[in-house]
C-alpha positions in Angstrom: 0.0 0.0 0.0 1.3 3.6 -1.4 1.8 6.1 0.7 -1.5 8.0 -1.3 -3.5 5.0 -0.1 -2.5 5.8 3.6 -3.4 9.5 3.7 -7.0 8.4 2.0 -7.7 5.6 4.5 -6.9 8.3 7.4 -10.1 10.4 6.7 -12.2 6.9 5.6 -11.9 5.6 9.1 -12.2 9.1 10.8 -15.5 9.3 9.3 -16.6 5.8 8.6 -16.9 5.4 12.6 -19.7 7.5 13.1 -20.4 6.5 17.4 -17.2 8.9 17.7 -18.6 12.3 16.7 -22.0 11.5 17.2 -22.8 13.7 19.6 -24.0 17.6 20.0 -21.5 19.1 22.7 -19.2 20.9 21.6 -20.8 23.4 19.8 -18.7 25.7 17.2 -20.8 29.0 15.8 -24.0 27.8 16.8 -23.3 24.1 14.7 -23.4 20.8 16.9 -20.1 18.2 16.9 -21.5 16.1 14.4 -21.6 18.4 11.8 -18.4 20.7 12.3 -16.2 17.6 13.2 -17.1 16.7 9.1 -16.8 19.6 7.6 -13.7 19.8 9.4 -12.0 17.1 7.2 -12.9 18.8 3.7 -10.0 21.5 4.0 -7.9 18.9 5.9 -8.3 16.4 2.9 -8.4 18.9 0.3 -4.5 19.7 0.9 
């Protein structure tokens, strides 16, 4: 396995194991956990 393959099965599992960030505390600008801890990984994946 490449080194490519590594850095695109870090986010996979990050968000594939949904009972981690399924929650609503903490809250960032009014949006709950659930939804700012994924759209936290499209800048982190999109560099």
């Amino acid at each position: 396995m490449g080194l490519w393959s590594l850095l695109l099965l870090v986010p996979f599992v990050a968000l594939l194991w949904v009972p981690f960030y399924n929650s609503t505390d903490p809250v960032l600008f009014g949006f709950p956990f659930f939804y700012w801890y994924q759209f936290l990984w499209v800048p982190i994946t999109s560099f």
